[in-house]
N, C-alpha and C positions, 0 to 999 in steps of 0.2 A: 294570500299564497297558501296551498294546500300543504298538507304535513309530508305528503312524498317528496314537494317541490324543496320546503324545509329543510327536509333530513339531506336532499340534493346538496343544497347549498351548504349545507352543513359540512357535510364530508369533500365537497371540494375547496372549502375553506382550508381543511387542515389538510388534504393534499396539497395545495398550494402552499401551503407553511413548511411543511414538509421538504417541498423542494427548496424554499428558500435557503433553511436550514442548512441542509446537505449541501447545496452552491456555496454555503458562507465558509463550510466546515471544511469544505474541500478546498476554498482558496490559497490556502498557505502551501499545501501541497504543489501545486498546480506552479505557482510562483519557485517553487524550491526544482521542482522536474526541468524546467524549459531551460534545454542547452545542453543537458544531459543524455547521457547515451546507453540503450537499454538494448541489451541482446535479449532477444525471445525465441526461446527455444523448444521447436515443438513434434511429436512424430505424423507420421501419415495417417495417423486413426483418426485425427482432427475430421479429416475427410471419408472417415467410416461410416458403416454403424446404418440403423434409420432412420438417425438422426443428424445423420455426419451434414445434410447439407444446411438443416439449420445452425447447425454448431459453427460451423465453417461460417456461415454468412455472420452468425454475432461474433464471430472471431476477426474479420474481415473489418465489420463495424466499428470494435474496438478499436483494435491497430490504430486505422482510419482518426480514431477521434484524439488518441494519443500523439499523431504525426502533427496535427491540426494545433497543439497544445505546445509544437515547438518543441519535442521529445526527437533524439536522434536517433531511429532504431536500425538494427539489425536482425532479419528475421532468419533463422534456420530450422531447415524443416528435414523431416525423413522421409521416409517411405515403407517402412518394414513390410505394413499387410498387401501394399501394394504390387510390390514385390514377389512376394509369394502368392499372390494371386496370379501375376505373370508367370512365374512359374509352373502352377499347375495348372495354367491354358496353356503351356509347351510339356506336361507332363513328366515335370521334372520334380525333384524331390529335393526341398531345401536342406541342407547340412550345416548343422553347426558343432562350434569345441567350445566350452566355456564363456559360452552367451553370444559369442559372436560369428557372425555369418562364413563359411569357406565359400569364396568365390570362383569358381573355375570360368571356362570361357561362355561358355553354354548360358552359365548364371549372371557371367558378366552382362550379355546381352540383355537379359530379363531387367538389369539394374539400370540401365540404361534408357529403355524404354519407360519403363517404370516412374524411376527419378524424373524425366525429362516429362511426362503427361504430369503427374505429380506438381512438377512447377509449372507449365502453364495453367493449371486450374486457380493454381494463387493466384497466379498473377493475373486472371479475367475476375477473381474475387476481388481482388484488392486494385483494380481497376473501374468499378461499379460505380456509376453517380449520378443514378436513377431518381426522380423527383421524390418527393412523400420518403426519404428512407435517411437516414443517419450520414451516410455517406454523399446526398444530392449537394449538387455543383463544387463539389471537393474533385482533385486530380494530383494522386500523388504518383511521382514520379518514382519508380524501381529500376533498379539498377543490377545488373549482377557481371560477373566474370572469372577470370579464372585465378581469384584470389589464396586458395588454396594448391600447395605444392605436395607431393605425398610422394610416399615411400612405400614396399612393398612390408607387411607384417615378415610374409617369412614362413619359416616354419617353426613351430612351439609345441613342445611335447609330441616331435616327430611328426606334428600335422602340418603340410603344407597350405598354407593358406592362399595362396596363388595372389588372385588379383583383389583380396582383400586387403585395405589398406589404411597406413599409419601415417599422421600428421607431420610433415618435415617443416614446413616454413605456410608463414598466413602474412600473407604482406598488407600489413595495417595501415602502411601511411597509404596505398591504393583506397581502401575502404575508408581511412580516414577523409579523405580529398571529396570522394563522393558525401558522405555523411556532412562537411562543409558546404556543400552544395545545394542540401536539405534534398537530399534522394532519398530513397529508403533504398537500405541495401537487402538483398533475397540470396541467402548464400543454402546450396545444396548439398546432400551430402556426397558428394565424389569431389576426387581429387586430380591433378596428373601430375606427370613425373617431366624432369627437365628429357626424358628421350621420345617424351609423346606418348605415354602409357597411360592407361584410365585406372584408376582404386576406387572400389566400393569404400566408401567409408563410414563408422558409426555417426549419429550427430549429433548425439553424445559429446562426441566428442572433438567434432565440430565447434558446436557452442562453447564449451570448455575453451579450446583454443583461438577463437575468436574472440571470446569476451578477454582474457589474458592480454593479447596482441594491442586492443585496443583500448585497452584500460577500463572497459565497461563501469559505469556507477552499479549497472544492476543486471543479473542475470539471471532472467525467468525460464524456468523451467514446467511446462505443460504436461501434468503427467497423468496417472491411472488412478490416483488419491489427492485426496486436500491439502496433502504435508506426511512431515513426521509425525509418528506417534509416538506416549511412552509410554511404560508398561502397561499402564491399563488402558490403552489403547486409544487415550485421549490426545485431540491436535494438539502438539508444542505450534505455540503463534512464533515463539523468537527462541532462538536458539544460538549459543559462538561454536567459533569453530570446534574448541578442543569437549565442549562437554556434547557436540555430535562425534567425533574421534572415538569417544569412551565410551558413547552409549554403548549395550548390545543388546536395544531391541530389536526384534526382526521389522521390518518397516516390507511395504505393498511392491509388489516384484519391479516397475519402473524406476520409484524411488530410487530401491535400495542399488538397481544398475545405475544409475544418475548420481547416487550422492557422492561417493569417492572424488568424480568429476569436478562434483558442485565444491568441495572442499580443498581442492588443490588448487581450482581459482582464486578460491575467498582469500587463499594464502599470499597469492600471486601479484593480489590488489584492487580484484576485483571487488567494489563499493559493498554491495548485497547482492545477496543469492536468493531468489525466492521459489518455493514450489506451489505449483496451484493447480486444483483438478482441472482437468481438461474439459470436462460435461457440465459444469460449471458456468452457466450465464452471464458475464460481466465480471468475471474471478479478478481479472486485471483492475477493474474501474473500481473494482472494492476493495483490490487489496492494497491498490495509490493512493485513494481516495477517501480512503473514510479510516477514522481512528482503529479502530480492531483490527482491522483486514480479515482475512476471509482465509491463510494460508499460514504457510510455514517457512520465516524469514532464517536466512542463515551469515551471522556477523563478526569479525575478527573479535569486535568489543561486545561487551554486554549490548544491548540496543540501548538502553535507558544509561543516560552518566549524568553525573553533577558536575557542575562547573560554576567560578566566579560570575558575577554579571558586569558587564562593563555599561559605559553610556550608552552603548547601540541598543541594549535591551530595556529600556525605560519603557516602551512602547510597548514589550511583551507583560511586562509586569505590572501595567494600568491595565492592560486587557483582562489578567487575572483576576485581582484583586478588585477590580472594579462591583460585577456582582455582590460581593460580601460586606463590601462598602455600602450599596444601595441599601440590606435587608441590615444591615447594623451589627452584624457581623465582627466586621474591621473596622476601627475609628478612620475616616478618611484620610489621607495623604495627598498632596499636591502633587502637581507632576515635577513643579520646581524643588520640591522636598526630594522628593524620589530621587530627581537628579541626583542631587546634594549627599544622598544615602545609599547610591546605587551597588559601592561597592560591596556596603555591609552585608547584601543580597545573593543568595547561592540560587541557580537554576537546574533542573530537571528537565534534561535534554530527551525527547522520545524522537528517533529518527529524524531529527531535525526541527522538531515542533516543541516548544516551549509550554511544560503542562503543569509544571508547580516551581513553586520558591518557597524560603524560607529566610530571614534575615538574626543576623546576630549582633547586638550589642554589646559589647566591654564594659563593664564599671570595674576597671583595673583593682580602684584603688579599694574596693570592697571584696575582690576576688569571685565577685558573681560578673552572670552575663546577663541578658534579657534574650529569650527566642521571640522575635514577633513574625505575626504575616504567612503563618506554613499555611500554603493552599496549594491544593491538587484543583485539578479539572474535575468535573464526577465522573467522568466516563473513564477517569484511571484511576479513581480511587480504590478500584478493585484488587488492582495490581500493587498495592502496599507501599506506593510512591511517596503517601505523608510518611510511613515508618522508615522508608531508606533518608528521606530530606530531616526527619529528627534524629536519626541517627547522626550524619554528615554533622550536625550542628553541633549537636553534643560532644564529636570528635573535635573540632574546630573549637571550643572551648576548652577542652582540654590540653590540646596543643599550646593556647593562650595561658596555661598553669591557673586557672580560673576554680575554683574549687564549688560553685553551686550555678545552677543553671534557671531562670524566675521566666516566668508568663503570666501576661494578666487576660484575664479569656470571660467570656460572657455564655458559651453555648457550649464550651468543647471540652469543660472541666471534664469529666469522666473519662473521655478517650485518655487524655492525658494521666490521670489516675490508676488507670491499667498500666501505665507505663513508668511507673514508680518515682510521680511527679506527688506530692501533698500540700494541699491545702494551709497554707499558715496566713498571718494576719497582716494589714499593710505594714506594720514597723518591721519585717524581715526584710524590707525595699530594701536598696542603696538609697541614702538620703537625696542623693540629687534626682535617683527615679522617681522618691515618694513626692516630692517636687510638683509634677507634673501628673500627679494621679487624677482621674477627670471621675469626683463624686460621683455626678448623675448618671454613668453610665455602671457603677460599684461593678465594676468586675471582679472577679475571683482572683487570689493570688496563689498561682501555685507555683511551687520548689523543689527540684530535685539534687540532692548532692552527688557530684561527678566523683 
């Protein structure tokens, strides 16, 4: 075999690994989405640009492979530049009062035309199931109607907004019944009124009210950046509600009109709130799929919590601890031990994936405890998850009126030493721990008084 043939094989060997990887990493995901129902929410720029018609086709792809995955989605879409491009092929001049469009009749028409070419280009996108393509022998069914009831805005600050309009009712068990049916529902942004009137409306705010209506797990929002930033201009990946409320950095002009929306959902019940740039190749399939994500999440709670472990998680906590077990790390455990000890066990919940524990042992009658077993994943050990799991422990002892806290460790003295853990000799045991101390492996004994 020649050395080009070689380095061939070489490198699609660990492309090949590579994907395994990512299929394996992405499982648990994947298992936790199906049945769930995701509003996706997006403007007409999708279909801008010189690049709008590839964007559009791997937008189209995604959707597609999300629907395929047993995800029940909701797509809402706008129109803005579309819009004003119909307008000034009728030479008309768009107006607006604090960000939002005044509709007259004239504009009405533009919206209409507009909106309505608008949705059919979806829907022959997201109809596609061409050989050789992501999408071939797929056929998902779309749905739409007049699930949206609207009101006229009005007039505000003396400006009449005419046929500009505001969200009165979204009849969800309709879109509910479809979404049972495993349709994809295609909601646009207009509206009408019980006397037969047509509203332009934002979709915005749209999305907003449909994700609300229908209890959405998660509402993505397709915008003009990656996320939020903070001060110094770096993506927040996770974010709750109240410390977006307080921020006051200025955030990228779609954003910063979407988030108020985005955070009166997340109030409302809606599961998660995500922002992802829109020119962005796979934003979605990265930001479900793979641990980091790629965006900026928005949660009632912290995203990461601690919680006890019951018997259902034996399974997550041999997965962990397993690695650390092989390289000698952790002294092995049984799965029947595990069982047997599962309470002692606190987990580190990341959006629903299971990425450290920690476990605590009592020796009452000595007033110490044992920490054993704190393991993160590597891929979060970035994010300080062993310091929140030794914190929680060290709470949980103290709560116990436990007055010293012991570890016997083979690799990780040091980390622990920063953290005002000391070194002392096996007779600080509890007699019944010194018991059971395993010579050949002389671990280190370290102690920290609570």
């Amino acid at each position: 075999m020649s050395k080009a043939a070689a380095e061939n094989t070489r490198t699609q060997s660990a492309d090949d690994a590579r994907l395994v990887a990512w299929v394996r990493q992405a499982a648990p995901y994947i298992h936790a989405f199906r049945g769930r129902t995701f509003v996706i929410a997006f403007g007409g720029e999708v279909l801008e640009g010189d690049d709008g018609g590839l964007r559009a086709q791997a937008l189209a792809q995604d959707i597609n492979l999300l629907e395929s995955m047993g995800i029940k989605l909701v797509l809402v879409h706008g129109a803005r530049p579309q819009i004003d491009a119909e307008m000034k092929h009728r030479g008309l001049t768009p107006r607006f009062h604090n960000g939002l469009r005044i509709t007259d009749a004239e504009t009405l028409e533009c919206v209409k035309r507009a909106v309505g070419v608008t949705r059919i280009d979806l829907e022959a996108l997201l109809s596609q199931g061409l050989p050789h393509t992501p999408m071939a022998g797929a056929y998902m069914r779309l749905t739409g109607g007049n699930f949206i009831t609207a009101k006229p805005v009005g007039i505000v600050d003396g400006v009449d907004f005419q046929y500009t309009g505001a969200i009165r009712k979204v009849l969800a068990e309709e879109i509910q019944a479809d979404l049972d049916q495993e349709n994809v529902v295609l909601i646009s942004s207009m509206g009408t009124s019980p006397s037969g009137e047509v509203f332009n409306l934002a979709w915005e705010e749209v999305a907003e009210a449909v994700a609300t209506a229908v209890r959405a797990d998660k509402l993505i929002y397709l915008c003009d950046a990656p996320g939020l930033v903070d001060r110094k201009g770096k993506l927040i990946e996770a974010i709750t509600i109240d410390e977006a409320t307080q921020s006051k950095v200025k955030q990228a002009p779609e954003v910063a009109r979407v988030l108020p929306g985005a955070l009166r959902a997340c109030r409302k019940g809606v599961g998660r709130v995500h922002f992802l740039d829109r020119t962005v190749d796979g934003a979605m399939l990265m930001e479900f799929f793979t641990r980091d994500g790629v965006g900026t999440v928005i949660t009632q709670a912290p995203l990461a919590q601690i919680r006890d472990a019951t018997i259902d998680d034996v399974g997550s906590v041999v997965a962990l601890i397993a690695p650390l077990e092989a390289d000698g790390t952790l002294v092995k455990r049984s799965r029947e031990r595990l069982e047997m000890e599962i309470t002692r066990f606190s987990l580190l919940d990341h959006d629903g994936v299971i990425v450290g524990c920690a476990a605590l042992y009592p020796f009452s009658k000595d007033k110490m405890a044992e920490l054993a077993c704190l393991v993160v994943m590597p891929e979060y050990q970035r994010l300080g998850y062993g310091e929140l799991l030794r914190k929680h422990i060290e709470a949980k002892a103290k709560q116990l009126k436990l007055k010293r806290l012991f570890l016997l460790t083979t690799r990780t003295a040091q980390w622990f030493r920063e953290r005002g853990f000391a070194e002392e000799g096996l007779e600080s045991l509890p007699t019944e721990r010194r018991e059971f101390y395993n010579y050949q492996r002389r671990s280190k004994v370290l102690i920290k008084t609570l």
